[in-house]
N, CA, C and O atoms as a MOPAC input file, in Angstrom:
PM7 MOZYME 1SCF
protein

 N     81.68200 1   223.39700 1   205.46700 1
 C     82.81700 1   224.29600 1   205.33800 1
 C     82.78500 1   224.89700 1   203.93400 1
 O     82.74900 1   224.06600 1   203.02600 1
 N     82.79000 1   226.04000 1   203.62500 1
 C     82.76100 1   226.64500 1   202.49900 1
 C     84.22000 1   226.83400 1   201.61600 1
 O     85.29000 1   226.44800 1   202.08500 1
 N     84.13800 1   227.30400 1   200.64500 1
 C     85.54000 1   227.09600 1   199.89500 1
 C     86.27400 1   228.52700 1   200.32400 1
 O     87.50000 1   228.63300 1   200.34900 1
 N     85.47800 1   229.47900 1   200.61600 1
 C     86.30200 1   230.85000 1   201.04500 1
 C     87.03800 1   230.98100 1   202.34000 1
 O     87.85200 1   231.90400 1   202.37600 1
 N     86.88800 1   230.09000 1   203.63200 1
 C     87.32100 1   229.84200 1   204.55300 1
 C     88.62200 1   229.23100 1   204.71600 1
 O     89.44800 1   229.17000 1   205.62700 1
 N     88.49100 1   228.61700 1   203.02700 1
 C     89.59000 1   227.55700 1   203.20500 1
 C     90.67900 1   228.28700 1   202.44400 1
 O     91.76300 1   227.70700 1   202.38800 1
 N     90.58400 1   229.28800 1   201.93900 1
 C     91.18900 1   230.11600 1   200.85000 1
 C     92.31400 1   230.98800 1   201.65200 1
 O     93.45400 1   231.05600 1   201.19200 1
 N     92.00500 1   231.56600 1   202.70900 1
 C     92.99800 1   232.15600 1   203.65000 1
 C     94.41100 1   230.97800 1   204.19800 1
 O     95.54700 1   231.42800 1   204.34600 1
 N     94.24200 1   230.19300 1   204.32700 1
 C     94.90700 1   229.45000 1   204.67700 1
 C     96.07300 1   229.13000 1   203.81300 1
 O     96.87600 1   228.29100 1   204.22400 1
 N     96.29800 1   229.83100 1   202.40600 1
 C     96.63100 1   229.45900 1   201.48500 1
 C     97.32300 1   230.91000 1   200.90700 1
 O     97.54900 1   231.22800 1   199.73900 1
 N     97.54200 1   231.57000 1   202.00700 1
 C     98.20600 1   232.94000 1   202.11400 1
 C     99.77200 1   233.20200 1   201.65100 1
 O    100.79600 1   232.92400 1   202.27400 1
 N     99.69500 1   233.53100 1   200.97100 1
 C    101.81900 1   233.92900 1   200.75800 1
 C    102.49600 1   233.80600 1   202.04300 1
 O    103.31600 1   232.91600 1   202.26500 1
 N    102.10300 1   234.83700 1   203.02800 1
 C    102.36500 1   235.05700 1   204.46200 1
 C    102.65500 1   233.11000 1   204.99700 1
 O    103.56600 1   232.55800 1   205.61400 1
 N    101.38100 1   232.61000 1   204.37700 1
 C    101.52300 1   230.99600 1   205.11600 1
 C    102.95000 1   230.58000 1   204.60900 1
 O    103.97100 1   230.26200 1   205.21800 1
 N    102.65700 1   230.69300 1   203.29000 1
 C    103.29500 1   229.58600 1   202.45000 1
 C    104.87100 1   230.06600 1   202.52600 1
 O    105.63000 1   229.10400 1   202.41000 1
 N    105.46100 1   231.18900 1   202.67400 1
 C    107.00000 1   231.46500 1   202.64500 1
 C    107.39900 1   230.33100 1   203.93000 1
 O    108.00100 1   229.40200 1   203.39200 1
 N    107.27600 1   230.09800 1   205.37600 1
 C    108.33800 1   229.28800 1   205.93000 1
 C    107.84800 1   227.77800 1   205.60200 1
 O    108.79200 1   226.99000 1   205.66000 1
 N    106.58800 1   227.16700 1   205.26600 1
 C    106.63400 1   226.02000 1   204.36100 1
 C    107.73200 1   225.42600 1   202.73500 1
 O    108.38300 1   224.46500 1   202.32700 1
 N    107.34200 1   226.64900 1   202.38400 1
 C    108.48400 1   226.78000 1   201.63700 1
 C    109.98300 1   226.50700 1   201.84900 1
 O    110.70900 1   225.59900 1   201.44400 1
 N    110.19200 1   227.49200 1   202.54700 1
 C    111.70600 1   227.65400 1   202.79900 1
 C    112.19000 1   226.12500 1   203.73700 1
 O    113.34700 1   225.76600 1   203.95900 1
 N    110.87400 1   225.39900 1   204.17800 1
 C    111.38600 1   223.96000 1   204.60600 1
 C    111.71700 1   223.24400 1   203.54500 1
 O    112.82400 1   222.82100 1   203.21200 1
 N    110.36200 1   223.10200 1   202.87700 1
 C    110.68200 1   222.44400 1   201.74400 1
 C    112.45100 1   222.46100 1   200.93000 1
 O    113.36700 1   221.65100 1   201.08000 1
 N    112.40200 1   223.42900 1   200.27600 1
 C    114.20800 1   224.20100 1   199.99900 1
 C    114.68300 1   223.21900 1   201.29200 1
 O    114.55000 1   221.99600 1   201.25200 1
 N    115.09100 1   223.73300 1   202.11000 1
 C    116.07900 1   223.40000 1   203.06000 1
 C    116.34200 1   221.82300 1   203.07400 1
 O    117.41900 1   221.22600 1   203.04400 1
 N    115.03400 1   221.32500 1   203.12800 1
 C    114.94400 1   219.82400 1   202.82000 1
 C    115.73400 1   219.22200 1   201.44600 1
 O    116.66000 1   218.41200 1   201.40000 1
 N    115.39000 1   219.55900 1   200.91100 1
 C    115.21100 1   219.08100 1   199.07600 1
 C    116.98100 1   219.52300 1   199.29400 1
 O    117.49900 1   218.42900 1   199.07300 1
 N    117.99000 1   220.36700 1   199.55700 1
 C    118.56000 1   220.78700 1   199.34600 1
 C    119.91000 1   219.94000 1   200.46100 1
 O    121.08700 1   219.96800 1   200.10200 1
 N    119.53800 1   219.34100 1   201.59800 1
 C    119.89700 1   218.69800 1   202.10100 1
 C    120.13000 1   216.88400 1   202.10500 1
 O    120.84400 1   216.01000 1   202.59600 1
 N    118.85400 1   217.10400 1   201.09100 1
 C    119.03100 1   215.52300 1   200.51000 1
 C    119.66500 1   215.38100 1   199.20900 1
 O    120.21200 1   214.33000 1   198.87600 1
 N    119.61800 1   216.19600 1   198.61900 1
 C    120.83600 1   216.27700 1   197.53900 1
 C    122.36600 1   216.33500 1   197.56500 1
 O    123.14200 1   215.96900 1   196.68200 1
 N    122.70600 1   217.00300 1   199.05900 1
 C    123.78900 1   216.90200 1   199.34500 1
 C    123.91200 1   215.85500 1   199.98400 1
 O    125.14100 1   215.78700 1   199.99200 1
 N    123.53300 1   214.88200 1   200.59000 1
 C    123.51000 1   214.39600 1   201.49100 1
 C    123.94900 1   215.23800 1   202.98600 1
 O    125.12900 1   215.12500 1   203.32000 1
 N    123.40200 1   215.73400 1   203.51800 1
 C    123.58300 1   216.12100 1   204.63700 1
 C    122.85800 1   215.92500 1   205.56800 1
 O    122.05500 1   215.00200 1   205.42600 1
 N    122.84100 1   216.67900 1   206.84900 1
 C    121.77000 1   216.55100 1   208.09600 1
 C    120.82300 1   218.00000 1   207.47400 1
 O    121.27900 1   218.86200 1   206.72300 1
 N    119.73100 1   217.95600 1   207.91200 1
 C    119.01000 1   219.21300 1   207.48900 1
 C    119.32000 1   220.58300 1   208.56800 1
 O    119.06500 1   221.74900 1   208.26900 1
 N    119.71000 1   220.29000 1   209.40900 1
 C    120.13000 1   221.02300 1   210.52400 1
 C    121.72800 1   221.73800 1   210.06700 1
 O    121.89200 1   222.93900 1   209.85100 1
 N    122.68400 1   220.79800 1   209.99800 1
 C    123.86100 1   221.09700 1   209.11000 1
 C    123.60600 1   222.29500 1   208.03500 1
 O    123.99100 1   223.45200 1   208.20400 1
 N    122.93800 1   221.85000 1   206.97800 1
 C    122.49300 1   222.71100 1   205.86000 1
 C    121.88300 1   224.08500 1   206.01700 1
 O    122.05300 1   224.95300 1   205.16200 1
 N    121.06200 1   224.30800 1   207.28100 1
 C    120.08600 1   225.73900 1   207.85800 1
 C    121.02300 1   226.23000 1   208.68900 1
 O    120.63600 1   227.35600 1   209.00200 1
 N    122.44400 1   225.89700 1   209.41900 1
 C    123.15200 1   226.27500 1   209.93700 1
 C    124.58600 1   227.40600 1   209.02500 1
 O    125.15500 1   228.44100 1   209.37100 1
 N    124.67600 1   226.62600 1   207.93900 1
 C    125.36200 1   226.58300 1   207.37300 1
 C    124.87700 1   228.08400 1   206.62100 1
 O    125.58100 1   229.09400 1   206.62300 1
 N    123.72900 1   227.99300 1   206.08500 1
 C    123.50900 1   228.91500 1   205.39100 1
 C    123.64200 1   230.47200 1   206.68000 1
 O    124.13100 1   231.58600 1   206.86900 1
 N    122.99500 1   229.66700 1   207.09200 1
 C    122.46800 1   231.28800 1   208.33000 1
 C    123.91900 1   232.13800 1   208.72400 1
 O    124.03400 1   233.34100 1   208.95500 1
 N    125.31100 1   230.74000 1   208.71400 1
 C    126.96900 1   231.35600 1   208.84800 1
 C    127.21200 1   232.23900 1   207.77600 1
 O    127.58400 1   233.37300 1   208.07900 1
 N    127.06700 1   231.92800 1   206.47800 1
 C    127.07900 1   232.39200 1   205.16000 1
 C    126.62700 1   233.31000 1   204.70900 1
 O    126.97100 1   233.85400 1   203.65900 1
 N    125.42400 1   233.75700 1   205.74700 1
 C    124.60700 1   235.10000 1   205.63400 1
 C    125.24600 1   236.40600 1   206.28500 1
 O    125.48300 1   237.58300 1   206.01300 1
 N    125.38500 1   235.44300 1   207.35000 1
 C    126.28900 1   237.27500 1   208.34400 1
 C    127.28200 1   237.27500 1   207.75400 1
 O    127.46300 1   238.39200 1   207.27000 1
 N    128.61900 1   236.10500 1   207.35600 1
 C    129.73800 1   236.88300 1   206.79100 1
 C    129.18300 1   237.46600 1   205.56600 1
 O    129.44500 1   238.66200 1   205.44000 1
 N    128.53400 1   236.97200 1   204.69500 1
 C    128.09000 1   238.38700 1   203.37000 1
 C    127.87100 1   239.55900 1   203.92400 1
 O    128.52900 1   240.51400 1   203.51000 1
 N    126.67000 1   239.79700 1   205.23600 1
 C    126.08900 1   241.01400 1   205.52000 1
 C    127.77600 1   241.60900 1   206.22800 1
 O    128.27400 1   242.66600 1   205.84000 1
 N    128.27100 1   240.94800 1   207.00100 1
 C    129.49800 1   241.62100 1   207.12300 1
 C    129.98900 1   242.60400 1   206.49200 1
 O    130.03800 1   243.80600 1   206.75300 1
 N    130.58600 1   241.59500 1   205.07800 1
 C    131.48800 1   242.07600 1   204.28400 1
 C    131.16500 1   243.13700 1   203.59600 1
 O    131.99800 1   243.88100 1   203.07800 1
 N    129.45200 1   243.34800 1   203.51700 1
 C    128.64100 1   244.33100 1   202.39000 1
 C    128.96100 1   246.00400 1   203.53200 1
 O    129.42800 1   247.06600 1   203.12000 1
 N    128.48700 1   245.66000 1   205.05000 1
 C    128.19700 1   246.69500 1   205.60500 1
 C    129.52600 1   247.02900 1   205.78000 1
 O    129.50600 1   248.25900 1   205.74900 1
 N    130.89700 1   246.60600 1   205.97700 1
 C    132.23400 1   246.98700 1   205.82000 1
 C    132.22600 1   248.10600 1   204.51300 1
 O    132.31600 1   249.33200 1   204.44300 1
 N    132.11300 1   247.29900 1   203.79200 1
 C    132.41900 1   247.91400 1   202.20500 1
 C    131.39700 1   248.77700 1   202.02900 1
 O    131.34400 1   249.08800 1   200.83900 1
 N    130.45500 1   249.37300 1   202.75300 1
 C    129.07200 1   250.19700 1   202.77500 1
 C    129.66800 1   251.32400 1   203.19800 1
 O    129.35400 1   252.36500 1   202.62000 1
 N    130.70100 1   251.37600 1   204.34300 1
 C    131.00200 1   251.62100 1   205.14900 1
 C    132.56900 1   252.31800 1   204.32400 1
 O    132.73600 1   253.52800 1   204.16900 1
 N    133.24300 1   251.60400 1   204.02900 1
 C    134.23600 1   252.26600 1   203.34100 1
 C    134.14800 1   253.35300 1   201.98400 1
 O    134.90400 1   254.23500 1   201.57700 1
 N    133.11900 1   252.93400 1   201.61700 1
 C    132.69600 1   253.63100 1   200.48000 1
 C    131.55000 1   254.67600 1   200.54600 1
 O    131.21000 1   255.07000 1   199.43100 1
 N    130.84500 1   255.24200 1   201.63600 1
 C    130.15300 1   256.22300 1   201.82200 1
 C    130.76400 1   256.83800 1   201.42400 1
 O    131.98800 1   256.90000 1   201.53900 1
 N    129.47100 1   257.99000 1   200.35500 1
 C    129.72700 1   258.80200 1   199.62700 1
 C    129.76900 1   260.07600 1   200.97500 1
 O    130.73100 1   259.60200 1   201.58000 1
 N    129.57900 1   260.67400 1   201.37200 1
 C    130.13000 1   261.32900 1   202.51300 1
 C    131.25100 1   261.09100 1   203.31100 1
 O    131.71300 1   262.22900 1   203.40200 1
 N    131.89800 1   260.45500 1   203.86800 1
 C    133.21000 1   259.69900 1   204.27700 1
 C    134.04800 1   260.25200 1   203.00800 1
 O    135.06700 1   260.92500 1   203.16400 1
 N    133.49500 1   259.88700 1   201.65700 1
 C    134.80300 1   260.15800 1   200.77600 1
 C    134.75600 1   261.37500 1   200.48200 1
 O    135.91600 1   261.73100 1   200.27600 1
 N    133.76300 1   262.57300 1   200.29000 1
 C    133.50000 1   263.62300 1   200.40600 1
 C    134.75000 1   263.98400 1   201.45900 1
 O    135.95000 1   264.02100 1   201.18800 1
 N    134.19700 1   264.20100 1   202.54900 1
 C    135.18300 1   264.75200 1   203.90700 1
 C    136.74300 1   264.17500 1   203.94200 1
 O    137.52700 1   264.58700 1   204.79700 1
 N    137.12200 1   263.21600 1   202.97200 1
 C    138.75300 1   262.74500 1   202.90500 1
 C    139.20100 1   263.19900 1   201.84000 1
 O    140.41700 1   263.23300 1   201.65200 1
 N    137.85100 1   263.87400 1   200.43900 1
 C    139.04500 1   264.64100 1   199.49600 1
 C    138.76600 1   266.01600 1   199.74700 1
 O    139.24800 1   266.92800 1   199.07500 1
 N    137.82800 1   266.20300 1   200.91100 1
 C    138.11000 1   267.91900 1   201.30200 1
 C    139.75500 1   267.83500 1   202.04000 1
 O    140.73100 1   268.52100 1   201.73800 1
 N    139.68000 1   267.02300 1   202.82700 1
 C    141.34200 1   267.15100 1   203.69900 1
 C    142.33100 1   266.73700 1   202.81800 1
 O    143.35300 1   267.41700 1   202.90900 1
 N    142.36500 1   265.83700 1   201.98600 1
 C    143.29500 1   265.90100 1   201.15000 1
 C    143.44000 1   267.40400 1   200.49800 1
 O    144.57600 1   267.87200 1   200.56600 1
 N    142.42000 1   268.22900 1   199.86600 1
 C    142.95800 1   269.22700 1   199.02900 1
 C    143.68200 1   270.30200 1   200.22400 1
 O    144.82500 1   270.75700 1   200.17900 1
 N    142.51900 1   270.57000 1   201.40800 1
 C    142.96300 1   271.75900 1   202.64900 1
 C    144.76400 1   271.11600 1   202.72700 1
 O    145.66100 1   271.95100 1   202.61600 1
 N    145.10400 1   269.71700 1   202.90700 1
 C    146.56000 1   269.49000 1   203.45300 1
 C    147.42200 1   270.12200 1   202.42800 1
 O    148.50300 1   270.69300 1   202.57000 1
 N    146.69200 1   269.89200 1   201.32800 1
 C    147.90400 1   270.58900 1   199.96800 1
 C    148.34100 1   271.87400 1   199.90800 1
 O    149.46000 1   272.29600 1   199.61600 1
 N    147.18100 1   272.55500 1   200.26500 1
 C    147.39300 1   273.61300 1   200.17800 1
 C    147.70000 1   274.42800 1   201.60300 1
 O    147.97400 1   275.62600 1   201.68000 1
 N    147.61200 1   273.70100 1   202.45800 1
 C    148.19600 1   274.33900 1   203.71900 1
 C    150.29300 1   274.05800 1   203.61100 1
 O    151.16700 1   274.91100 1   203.76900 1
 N    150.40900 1   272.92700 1   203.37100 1
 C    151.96600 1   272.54700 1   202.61200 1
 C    152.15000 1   273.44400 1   201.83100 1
 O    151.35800 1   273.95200 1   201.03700 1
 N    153.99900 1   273.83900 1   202.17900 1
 C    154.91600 1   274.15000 1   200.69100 1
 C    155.24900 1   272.96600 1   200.07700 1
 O    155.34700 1   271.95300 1   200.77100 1
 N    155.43000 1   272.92700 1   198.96100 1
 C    155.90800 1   272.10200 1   198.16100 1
 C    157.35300 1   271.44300 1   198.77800 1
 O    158.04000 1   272.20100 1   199.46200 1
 N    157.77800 1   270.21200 1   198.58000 1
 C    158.95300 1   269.78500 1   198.98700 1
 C    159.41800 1   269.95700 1   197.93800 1
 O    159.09300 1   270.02700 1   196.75200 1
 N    160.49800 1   270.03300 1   198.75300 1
 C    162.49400 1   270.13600 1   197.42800 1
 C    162.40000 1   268.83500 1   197.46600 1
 O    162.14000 1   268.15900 1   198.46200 1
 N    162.64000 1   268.40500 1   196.22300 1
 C    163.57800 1   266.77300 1   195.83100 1
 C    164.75100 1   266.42200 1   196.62800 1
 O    165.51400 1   267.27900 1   197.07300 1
 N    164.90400 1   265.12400 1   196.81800 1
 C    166.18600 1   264.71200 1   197.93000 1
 C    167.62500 1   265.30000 1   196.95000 1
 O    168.78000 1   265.48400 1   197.33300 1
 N    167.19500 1   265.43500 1   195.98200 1
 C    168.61700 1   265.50600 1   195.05100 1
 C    168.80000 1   267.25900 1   194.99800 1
 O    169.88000 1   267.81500 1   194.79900 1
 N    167.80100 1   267.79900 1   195.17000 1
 C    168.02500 1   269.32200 1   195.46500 1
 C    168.65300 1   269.86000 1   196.54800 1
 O    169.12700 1   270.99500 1   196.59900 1
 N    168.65700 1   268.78300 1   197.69000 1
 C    168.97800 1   269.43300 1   198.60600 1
 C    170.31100 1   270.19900 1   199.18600 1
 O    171.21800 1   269.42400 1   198.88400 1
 N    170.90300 1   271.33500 1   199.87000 1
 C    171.55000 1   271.42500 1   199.74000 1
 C    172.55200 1   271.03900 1   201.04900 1
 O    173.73400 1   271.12100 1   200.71700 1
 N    172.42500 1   270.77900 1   201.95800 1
 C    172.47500 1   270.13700 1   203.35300 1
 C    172.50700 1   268.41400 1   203.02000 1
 O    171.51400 1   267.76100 1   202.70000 1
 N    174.00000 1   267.83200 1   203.19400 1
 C    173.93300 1   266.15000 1   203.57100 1
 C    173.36100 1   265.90600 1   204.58800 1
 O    173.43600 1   266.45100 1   205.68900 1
 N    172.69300 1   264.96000 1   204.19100 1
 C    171.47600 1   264.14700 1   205.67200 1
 C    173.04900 1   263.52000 1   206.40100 1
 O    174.22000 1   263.60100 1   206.03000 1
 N    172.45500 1   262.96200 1   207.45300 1
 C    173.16500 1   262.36600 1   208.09200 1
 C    173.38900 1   260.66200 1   208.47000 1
 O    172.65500 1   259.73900 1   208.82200 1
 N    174.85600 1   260.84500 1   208.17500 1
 C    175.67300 1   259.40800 1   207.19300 1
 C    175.63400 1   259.77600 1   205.89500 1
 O    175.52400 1   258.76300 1   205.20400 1
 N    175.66800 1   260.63300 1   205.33200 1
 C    175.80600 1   260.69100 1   203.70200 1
 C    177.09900 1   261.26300 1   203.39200 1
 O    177.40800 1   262.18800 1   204.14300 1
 N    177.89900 1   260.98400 1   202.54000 1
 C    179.02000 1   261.78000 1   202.54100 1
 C    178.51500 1   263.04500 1   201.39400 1
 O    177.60100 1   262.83000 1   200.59700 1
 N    179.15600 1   264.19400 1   201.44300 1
 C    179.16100 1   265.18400 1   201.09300 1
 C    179.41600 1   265.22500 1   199.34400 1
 O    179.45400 1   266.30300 1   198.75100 1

């Protein structure tokens, strides 16, 4: 067996889910936990982040806010200005005069 044969085997591609056992392990015996517990746990922890990011991705598109301060300005200016309640010259109703 030659040493170049053995060299592939020893690929990044290999080594990331060896890895990520390793972690999961090491990380479960420190807590004391089940290792299953711990890979569960994380994987819950992942979607609510991705959740919360694509919400807030989502609220904050720069287009979305574009198109809400075009309608904000068109509403202003399609409006007259309101009179103040204290300008008015008409009592609302129940108000005494």
């Amino acid at each position: 067996m030659s040493p170049l044969s053995r060299t592939s085997t020893f690929s990044p591609a290999n080594m990331i889910p060896w890895l990520l056992n390793l972690a999961t392990r090491m990380l479960a015996r420190s807590l004391n936990m089940p290792e299953p517990l711990v890979h569960n746990t994380g994987v819950f922890v992942f979607a609510h982040v991705q959740a919360v990011e694509t919400s807030v991705g989502r609220t904050l598109c720069p287009i979305r806010l574009l198109r809400q301060l075009r309608y904000l300005l068109q509403s202003r200016r399609r409006r007259p200005a309101r009179r103040p309640r204290y300008l008015s010259t008409h009592p609302r109703k129940g108000e005494l005069p």
